[in-house]
PDB file with one MODEL, atoms N, CA, C and O in Angstrom:
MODEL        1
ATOM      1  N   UNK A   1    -130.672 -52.182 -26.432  1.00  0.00           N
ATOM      2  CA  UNK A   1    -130.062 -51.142 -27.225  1.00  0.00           C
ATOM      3  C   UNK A   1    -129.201 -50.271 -26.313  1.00  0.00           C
ATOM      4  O   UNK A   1    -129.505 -49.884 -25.185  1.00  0.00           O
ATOM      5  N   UNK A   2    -128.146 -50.042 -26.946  1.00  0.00           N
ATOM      6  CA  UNK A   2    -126.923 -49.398 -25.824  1.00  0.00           C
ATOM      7  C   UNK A   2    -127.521 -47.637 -25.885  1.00  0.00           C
ATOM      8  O   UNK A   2    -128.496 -47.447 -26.612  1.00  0.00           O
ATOM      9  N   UNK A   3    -127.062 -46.688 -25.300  1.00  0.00           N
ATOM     10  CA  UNK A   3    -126.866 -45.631 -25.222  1.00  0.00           C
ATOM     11  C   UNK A   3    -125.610 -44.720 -25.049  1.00  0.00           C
ATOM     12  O   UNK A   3    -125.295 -44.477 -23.884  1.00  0.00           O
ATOM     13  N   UNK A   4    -124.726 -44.095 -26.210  1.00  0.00           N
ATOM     14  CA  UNK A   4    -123.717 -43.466 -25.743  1.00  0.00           C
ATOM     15  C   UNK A   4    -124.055 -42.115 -25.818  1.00  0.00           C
ATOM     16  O   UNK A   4    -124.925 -41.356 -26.245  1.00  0.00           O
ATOM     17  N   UNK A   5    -122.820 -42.146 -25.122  1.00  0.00           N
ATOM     18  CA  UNK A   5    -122.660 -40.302 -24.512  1.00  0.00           C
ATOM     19  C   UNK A   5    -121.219 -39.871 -24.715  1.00  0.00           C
ATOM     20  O   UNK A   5    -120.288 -40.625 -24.433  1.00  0.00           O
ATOM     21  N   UNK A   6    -121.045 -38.659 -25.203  1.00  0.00           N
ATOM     22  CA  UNK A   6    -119.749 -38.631 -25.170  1.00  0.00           C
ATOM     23  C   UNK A   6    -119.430 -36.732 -25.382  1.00  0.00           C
ATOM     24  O   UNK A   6    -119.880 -35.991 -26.256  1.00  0.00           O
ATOM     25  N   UNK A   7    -118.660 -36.455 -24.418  1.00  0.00           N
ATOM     26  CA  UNK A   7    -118.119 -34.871 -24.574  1.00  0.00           C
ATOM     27  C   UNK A   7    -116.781 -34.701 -25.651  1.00  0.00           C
ATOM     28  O   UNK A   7    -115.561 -34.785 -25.509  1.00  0.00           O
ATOM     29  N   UNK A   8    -117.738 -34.404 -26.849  1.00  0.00           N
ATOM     30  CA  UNK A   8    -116.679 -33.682 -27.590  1.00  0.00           C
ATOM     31  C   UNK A   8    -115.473 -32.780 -27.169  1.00  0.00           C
ATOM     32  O   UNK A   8    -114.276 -32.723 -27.451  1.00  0.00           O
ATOM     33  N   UNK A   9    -116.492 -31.985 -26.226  1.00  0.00           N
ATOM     34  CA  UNK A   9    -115.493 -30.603 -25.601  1.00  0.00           C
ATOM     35  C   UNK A   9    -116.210 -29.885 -24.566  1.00  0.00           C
ATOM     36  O   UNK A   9    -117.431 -29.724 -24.579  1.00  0.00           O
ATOM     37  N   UNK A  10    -115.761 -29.640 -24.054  1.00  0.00           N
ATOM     38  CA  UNK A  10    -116.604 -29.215 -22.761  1.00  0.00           C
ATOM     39  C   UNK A  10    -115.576 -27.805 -22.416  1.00  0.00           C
ATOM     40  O   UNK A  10    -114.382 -28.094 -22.481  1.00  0.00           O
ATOM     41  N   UNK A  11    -115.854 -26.401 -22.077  1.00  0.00           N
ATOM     42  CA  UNK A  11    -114.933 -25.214 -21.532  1.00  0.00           C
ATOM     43  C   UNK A  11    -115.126 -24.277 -22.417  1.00  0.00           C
ATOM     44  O   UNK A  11    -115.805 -24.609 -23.389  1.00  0.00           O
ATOM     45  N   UNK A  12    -114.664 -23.009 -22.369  1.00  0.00           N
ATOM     46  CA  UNK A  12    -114.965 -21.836 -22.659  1.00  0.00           C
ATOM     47  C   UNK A  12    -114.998 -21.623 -24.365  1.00  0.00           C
ATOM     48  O   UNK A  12    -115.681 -20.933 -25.122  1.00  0.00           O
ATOM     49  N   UNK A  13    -113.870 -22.611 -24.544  1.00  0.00           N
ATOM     50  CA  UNK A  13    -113.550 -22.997 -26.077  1.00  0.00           C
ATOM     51  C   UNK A  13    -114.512 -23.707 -26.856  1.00  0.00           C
ATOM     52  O   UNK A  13    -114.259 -23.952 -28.036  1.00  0.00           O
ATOM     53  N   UNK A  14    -115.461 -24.023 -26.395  1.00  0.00           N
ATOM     54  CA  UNK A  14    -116.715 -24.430 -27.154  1.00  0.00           C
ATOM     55  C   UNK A  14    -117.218 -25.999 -26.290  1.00  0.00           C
ATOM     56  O   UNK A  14    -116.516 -26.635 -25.504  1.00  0.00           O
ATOM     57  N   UNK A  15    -118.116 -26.209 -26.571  1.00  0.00           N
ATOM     58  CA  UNK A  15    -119.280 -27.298 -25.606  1.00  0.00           C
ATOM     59  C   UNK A  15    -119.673 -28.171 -27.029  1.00  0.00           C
ATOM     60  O   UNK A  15    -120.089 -27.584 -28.028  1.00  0.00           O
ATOM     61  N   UNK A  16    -119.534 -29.258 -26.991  1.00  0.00           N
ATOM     62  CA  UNK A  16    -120.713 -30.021 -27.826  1.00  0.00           C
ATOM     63  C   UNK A  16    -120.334 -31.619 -27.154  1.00  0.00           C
ATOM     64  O   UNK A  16    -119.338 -32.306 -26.927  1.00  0.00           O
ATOM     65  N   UNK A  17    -121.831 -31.693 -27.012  1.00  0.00           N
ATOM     66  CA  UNK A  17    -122.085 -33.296 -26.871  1.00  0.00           C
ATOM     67  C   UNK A  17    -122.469 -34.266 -27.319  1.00  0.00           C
ATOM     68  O   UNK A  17    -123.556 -33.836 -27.704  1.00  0.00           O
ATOM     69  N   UNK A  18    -122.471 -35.765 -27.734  1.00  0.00           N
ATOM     70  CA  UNK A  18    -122.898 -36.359 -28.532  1.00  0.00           C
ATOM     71  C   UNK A  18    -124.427 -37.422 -27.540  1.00  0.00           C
ATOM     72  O   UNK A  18    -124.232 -37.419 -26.324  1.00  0.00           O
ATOM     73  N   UNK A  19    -125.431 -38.022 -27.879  1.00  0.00           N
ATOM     74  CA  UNK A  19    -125.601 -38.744 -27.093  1.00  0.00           C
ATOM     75  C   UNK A  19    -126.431 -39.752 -28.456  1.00  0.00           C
ATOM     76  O   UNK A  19    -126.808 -39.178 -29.478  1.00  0.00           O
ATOM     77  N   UNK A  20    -126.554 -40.737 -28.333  1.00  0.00           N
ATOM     78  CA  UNK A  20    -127.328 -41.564 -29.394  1.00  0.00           C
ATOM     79  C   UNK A  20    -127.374 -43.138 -29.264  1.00  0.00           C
ATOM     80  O   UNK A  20    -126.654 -43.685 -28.429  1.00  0.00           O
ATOM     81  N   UNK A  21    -127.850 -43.557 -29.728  1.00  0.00           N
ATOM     82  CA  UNK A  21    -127.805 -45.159 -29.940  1.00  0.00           C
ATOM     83  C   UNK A  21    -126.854 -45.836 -31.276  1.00  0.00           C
ATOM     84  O   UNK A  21    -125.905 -45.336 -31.879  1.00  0.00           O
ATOM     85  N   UNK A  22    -127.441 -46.989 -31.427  1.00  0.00           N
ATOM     86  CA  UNK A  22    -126.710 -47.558 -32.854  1.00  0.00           C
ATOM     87  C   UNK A  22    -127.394 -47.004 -34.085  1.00  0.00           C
ATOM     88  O   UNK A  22    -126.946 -47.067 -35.230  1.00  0.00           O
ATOM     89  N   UNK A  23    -128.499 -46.472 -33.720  1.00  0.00           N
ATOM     90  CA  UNK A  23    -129.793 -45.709 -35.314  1.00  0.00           C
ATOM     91  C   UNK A  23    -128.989 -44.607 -35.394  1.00  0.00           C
ATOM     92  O   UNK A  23    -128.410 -43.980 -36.281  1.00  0.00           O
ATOM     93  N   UNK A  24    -129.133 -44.550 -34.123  1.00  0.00           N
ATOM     94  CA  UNK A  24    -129.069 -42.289 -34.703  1.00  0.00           C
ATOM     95  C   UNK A  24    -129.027 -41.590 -33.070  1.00  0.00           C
ATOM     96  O   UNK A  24    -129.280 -42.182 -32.021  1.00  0.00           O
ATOM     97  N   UNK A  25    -128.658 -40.266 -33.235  1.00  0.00           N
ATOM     98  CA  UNK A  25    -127.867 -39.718 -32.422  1.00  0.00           C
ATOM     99  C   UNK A  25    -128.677 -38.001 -32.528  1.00  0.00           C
ATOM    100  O   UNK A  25    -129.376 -37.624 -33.469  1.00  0.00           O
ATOM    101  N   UNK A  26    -128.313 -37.163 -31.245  1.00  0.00           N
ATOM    102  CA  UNK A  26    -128.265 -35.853 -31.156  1.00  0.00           C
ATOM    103  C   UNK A  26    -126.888 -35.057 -30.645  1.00  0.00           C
ATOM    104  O   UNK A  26    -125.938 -35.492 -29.993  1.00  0.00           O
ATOM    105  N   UNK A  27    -127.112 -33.874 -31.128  1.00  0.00           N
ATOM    106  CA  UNK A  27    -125.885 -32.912 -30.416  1.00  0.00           C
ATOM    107  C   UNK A  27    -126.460 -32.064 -29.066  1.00  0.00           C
ATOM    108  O   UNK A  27    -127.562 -31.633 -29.407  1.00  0.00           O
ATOM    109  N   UNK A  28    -126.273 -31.794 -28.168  1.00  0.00           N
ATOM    110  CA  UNK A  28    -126.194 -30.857 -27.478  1.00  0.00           C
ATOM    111  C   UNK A  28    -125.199 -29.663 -27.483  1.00  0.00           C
ATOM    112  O   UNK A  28    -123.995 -29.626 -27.230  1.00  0.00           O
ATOM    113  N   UNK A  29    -125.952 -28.838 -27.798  1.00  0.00           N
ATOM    114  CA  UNK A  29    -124.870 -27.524 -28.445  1.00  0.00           C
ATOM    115  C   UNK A  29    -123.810 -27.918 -29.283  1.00  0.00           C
ATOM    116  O   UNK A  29    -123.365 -29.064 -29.349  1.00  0.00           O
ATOM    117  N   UNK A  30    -123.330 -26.738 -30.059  1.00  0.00           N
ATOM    118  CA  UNK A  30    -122.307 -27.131 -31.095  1.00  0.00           C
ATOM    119  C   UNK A  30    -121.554 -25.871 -31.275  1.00  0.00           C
ATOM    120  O   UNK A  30    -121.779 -24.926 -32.031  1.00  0.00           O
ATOM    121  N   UNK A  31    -120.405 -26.110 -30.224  1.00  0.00           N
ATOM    122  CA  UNK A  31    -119.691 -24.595 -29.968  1.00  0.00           C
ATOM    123  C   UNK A  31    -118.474 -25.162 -30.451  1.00  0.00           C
ATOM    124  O   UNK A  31    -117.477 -24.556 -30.058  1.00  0.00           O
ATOM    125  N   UNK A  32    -118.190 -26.468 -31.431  1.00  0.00           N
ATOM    126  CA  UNK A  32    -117.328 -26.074 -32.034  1.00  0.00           C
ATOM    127  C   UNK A  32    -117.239 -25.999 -33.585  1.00  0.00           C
ATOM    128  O   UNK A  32    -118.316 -26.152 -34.159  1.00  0.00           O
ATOM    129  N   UNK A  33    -116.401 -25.840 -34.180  1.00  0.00           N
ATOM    130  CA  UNK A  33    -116.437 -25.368 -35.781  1.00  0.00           C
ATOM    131  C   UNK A  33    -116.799 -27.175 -36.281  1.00  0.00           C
ATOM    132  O   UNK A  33    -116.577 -28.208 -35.649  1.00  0.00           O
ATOM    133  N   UNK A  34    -117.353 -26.996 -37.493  1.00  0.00           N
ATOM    134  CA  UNK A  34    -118.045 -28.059 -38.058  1.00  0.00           C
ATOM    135  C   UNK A  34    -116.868 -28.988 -38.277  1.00  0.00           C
ATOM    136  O   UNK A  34    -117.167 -30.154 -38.019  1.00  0.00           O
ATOM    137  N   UNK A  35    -115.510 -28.798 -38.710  1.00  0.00           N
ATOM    138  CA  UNK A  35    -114.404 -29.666 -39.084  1.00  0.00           C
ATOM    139  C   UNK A  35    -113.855 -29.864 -37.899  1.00  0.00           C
ATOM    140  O   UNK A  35    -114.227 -31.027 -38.060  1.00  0.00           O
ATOM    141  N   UNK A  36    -113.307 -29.877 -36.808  1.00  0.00           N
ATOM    142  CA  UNK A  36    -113.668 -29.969 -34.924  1.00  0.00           C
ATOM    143  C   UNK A  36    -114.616 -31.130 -34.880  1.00  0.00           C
ATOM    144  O   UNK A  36    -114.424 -32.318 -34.621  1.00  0.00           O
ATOM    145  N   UNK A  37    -115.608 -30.508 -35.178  1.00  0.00           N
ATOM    146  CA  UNK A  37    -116.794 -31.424 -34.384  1.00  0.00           C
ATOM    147  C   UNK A  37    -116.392 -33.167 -35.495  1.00  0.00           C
ATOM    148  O   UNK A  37    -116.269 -34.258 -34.938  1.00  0.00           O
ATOM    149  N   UNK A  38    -116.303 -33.033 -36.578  1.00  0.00           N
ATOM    150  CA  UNK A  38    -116.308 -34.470 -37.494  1.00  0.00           C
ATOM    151  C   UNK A  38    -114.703 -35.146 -37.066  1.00  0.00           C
ATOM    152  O   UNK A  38    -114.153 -36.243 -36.973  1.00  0.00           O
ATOM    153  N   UNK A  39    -114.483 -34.088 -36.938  1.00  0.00           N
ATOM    154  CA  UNK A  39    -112.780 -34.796 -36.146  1.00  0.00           C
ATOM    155  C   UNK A  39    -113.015 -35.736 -35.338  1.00  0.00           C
ATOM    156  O   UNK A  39    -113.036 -36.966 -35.363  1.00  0.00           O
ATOM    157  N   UNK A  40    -113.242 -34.666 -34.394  1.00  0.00           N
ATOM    158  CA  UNK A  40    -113.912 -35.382 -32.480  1.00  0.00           C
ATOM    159  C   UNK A  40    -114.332 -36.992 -33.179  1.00  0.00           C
ATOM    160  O   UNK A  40    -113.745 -38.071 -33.248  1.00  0.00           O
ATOM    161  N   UNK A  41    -115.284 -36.621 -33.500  1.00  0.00           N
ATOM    162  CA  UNK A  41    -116.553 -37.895 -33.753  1.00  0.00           C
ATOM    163  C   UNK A  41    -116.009 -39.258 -34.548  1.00  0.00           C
ATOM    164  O   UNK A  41    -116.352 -40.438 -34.481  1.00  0.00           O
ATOM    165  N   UNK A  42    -115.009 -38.555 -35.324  1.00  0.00           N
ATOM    166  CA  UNK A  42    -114.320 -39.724 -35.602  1.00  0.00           C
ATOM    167  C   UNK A  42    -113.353 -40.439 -35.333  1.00  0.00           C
ATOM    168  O   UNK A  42    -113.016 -41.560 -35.716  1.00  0.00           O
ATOM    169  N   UNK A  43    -112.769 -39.457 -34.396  1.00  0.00           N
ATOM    170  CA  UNK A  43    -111.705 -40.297 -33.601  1.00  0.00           C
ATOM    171  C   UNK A  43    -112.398 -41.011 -32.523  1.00  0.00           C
ATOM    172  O   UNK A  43    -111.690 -41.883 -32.019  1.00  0.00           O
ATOM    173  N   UNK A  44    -113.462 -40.911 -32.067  1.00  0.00           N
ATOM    174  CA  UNK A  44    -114.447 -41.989 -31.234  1.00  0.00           C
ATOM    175  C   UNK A  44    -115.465 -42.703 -31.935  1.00  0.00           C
ATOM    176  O   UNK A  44    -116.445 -43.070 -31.288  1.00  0.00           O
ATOM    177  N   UNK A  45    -115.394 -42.949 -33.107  1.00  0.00           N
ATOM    178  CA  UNK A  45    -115.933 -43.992 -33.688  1.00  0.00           C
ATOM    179  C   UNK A  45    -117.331 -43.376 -34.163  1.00  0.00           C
ATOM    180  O   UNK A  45    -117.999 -44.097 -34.903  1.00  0.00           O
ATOM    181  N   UNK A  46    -117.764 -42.327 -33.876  1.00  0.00           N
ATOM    182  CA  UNK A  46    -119.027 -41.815 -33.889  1.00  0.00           C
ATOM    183  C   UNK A  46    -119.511 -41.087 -35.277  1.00  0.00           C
ATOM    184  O   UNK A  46    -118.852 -40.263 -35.912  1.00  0.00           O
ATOM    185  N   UNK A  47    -120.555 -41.483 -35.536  1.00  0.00           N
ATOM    186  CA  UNK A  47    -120.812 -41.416 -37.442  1.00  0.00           C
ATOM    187  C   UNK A  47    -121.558 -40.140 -37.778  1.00  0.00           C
ATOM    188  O   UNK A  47    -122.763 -40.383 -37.720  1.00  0.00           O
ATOM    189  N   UNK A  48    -121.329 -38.891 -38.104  1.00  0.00           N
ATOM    190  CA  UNK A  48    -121.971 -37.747 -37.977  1.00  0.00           C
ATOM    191  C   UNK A  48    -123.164 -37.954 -38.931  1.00  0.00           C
ATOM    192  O   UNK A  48    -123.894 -36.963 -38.962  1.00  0.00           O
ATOM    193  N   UNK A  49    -123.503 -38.831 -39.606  1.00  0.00           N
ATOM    194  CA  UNK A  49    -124.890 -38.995 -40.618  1.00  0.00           C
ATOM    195  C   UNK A  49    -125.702 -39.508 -39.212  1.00  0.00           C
ATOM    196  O   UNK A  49    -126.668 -38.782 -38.979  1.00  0.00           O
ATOM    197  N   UNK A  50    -125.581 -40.212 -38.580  1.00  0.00           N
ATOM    198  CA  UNK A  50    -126.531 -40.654 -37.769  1.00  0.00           C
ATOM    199  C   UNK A  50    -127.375 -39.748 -36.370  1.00  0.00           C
ATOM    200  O   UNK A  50    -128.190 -40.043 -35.495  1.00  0.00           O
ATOM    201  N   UNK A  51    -126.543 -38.409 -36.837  1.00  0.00           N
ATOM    202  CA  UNK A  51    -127.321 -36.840 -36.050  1.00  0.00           C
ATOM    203  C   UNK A  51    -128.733 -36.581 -36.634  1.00  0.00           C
ATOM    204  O   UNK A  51    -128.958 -36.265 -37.802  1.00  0.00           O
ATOM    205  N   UNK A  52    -129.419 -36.716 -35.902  1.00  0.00           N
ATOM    206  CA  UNK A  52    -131.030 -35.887 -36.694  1.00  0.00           C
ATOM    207  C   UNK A  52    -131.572 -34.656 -36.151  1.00  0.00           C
ATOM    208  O   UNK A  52    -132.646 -34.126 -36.435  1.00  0.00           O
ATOM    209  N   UNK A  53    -130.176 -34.054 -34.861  1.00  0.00           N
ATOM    210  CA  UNK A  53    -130.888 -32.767 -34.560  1.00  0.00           C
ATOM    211  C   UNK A  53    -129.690 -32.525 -33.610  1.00  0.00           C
ATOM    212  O   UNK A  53    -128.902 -33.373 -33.191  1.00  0.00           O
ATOM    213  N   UNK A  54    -129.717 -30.779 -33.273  1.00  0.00           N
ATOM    214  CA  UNK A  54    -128.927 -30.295 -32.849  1.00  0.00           C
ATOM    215  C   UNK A  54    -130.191 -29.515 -31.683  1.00  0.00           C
ATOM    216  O   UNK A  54    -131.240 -28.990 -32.057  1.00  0.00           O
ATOM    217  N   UNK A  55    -129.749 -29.628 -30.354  1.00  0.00           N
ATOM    218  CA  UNK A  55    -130.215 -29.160 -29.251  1.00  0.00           C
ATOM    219  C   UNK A  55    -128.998 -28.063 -28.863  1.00  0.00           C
ATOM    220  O   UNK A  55    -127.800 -28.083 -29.145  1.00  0.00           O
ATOM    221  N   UNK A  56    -129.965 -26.902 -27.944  1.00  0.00           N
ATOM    222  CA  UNK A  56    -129.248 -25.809 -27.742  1.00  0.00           C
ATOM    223  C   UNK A  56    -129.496 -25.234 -26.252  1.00  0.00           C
ATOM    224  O   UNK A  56    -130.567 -24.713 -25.940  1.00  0.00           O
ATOM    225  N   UNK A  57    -128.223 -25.398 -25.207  1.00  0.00           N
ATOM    226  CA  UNK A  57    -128.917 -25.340 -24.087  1.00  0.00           C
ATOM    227  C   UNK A  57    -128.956 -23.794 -23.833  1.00  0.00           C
ATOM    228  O   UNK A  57    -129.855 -23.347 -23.121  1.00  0.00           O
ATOM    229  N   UNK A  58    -128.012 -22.948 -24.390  1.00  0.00           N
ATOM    230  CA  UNK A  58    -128.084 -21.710 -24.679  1.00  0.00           C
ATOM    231  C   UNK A  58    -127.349 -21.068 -25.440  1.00  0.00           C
ATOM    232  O   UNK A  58    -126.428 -21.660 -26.001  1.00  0.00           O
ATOM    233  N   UNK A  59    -127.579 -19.592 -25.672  1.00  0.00           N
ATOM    234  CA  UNK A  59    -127.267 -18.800 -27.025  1.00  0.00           C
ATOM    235  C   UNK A  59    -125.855 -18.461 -27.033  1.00  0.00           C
ATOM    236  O   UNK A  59    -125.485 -17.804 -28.006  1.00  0.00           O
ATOM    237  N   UNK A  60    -124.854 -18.812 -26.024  1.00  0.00           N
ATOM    238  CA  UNK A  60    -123.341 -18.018 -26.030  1.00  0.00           C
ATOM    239  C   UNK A  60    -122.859 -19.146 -26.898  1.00  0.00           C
ATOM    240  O   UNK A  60    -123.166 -20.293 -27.224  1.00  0.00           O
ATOM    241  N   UNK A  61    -121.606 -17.886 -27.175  1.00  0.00           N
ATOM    242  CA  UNK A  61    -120.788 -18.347 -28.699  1.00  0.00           C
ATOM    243  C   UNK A  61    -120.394 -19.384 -28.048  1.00  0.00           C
ATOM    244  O   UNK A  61    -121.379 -20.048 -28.374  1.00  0.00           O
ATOM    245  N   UNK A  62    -119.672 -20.257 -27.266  1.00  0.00           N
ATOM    246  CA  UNK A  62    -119.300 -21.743 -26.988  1.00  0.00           C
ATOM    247  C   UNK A  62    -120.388 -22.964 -26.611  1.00  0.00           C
ATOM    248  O   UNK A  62    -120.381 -23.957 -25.884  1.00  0.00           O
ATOM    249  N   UNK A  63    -121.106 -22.464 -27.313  1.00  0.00           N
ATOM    250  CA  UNK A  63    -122.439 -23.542 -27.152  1.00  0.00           C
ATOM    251  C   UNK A  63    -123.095 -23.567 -28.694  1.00  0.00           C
ATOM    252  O   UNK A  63    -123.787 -24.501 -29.099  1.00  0.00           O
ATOM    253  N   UNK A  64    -122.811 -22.566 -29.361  1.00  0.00           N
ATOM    254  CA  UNK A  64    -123.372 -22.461 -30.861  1.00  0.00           C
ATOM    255  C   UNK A  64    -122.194 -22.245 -31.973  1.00  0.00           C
ATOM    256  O   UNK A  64    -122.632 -22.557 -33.080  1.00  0.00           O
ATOM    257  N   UNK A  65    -120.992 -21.858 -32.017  1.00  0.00           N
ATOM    258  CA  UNK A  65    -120.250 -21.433 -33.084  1.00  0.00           C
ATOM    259  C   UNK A  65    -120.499 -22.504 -34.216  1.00  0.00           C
ATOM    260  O   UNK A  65    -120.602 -22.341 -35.432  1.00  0.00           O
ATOM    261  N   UNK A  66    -120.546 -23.320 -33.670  1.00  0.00           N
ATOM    262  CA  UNK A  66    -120.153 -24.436 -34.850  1.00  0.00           C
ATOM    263  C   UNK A  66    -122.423 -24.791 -36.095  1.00  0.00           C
ATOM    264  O   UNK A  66    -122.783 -25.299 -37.156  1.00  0.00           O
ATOM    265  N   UNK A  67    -122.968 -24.199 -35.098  1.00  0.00           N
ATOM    266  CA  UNK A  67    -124.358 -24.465 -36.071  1.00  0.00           C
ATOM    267  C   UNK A  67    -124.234 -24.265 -37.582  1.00  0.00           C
ATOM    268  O   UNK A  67    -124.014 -25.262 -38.270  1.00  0.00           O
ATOM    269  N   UNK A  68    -124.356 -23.076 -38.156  1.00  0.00           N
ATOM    270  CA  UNK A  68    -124.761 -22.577 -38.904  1.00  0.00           C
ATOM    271  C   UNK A  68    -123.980 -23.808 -39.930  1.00  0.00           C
ATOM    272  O   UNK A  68    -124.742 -24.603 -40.479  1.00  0.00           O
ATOM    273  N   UNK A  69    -122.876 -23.913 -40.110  1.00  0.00           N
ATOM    274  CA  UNK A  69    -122.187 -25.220 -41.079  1.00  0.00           C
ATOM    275  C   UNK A  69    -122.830 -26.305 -40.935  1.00  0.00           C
ATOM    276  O   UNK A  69    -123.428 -26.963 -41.786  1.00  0.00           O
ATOM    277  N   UNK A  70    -122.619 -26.600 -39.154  1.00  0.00           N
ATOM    278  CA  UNK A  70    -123.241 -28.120 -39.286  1.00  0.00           C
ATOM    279  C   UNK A  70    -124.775 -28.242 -39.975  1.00  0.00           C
ATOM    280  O   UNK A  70    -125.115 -29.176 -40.701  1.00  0.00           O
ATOM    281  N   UNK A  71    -125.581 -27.167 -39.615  1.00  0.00           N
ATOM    282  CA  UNK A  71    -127.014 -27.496 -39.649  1.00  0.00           C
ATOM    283  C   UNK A  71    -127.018 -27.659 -41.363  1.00  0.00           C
ATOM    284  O   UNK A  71    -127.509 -28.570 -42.030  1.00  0.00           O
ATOM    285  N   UNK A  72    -126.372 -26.581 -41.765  1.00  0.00           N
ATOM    286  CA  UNK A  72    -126.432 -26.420 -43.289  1.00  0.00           C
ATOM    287  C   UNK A  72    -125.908 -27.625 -43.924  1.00  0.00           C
ATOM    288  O   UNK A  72    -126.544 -28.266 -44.761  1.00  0.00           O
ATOM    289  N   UNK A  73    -124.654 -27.944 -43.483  1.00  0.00           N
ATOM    290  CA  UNK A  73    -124.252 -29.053 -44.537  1.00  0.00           C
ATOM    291  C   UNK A  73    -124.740 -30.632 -44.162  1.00  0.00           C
ATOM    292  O   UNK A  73    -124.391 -31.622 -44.806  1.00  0.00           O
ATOM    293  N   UNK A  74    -125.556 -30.643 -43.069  1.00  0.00           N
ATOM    294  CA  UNK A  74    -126.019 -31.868 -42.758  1.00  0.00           C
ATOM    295  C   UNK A  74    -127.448 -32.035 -42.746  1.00  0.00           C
ATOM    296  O   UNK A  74    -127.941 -33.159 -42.653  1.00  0.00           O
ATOM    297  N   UNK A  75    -128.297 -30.768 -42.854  1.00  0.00           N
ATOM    298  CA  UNK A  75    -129.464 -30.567 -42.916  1.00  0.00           C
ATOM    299  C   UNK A  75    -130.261 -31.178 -41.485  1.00  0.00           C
ATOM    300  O   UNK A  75    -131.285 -31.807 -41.219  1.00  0.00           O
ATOM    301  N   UNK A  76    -129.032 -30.529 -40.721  1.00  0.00           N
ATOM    302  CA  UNK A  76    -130.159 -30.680 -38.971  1.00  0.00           C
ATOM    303  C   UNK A  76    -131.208 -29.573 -38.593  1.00  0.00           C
ATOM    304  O   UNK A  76    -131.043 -28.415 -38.976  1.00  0.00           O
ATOM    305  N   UNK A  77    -132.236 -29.932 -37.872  1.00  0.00           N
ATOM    306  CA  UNK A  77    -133.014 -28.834 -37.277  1.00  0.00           C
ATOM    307  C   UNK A  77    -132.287 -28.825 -35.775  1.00  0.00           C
ATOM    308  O   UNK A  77    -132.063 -29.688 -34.927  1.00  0.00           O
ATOM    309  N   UNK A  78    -131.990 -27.127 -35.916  1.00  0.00           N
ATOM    310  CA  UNK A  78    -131.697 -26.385 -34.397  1.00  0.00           C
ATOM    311  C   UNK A  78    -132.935 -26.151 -33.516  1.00  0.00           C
ATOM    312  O   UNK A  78    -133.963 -25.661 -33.983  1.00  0.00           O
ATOM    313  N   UNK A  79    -132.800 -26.542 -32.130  1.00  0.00           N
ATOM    314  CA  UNK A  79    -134.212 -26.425 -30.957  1.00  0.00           C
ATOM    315  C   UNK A  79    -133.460 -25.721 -30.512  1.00  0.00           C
ATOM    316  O   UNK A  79    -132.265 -25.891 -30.754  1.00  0.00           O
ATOM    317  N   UNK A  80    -133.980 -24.484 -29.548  1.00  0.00           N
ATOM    318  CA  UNK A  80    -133.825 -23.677 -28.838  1.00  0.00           C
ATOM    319  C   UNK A  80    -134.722 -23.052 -28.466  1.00  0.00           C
ATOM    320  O   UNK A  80    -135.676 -22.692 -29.156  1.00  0.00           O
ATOM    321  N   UNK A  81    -134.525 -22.812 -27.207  1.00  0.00           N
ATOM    322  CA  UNK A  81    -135.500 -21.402 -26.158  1.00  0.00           C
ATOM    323  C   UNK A  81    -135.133 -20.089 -26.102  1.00  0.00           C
ATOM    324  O   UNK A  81    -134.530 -19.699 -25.103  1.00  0.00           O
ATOM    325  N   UNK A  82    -135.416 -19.246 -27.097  1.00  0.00           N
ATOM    326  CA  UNK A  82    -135.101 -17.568 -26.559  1.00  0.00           C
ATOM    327  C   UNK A  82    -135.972 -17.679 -25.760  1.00  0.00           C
ATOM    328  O   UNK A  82    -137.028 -18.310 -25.807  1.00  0.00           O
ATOM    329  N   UNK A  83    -135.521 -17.034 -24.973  1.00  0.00           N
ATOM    330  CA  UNK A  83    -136.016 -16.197 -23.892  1.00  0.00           C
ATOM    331  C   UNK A  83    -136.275 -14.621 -24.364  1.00  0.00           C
ATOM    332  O   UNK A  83    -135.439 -14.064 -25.075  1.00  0.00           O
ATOM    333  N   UNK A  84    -137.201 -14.095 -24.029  1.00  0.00           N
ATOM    334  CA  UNK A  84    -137.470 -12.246 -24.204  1.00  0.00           C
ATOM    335  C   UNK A  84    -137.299 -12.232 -23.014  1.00  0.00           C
ATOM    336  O   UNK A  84    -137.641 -12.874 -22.021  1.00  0.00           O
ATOM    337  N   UNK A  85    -136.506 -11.103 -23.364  1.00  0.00           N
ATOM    338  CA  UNK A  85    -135.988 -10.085 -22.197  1.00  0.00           C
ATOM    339  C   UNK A  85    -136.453  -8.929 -21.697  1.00  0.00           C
ATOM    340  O   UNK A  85    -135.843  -8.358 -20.792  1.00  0.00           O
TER     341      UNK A  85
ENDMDL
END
C-alpha cells in the first residue's frame, strides 16, 4: 500500500498538508479556506471524501483558517493540544 504526502501550502498564507493512502487520508492543519484547500487537492488528484480527520499542529490563523467549513461541511473531527497558559 503506497503512502502519499503532499503540501498543499506551506508559509505565512496558510499551511495544510495532505498525507493518506488509497482508503483514506488526513490533513495536517488547514490554514487554508475550504474552496483553496478542494482546489489544491484536485489539481493533484487527491479526493477530499477520503479525509477522516483534521490534525492541528497549532492554534495560529495559518494553520487553522480553513477548519470551521471544512470540518462542518465534511463532518471531520479536529485534534488538537491547548496548552494552558
Amino acid at each position: 500500500m503506497s503512502l502519499y504526502i503532499a503540501s498543499l501550502n506551506s508559509g505565512s498564507n496558510g499551511n495544510c498538508y495532505y498525507i493518506g493512502n488509497d482508503n483514506e487520508a488526513v490533513l495536517i492543519d488547514a490554514g487554508l479556506s475550504c474552496r483553496e484547500t478542494e482546489k489544491r487537492m484536485k489539481r493533484l488528484g487527491l479526493w477530499i471524501k477520503k479525509v477522516k480527520a483534521i490534525f492541528v499542529s497549532h492554534e495560529h490563523t495559518d494553520h487553522i483558517f480553513g477548519i470551521p467549513v471544512l470540518s462542518k461541511k465534511y463532518q471531520l473531527p479536529v485534534y488538537i493540544n491547548v496548552s494552558s497558559r
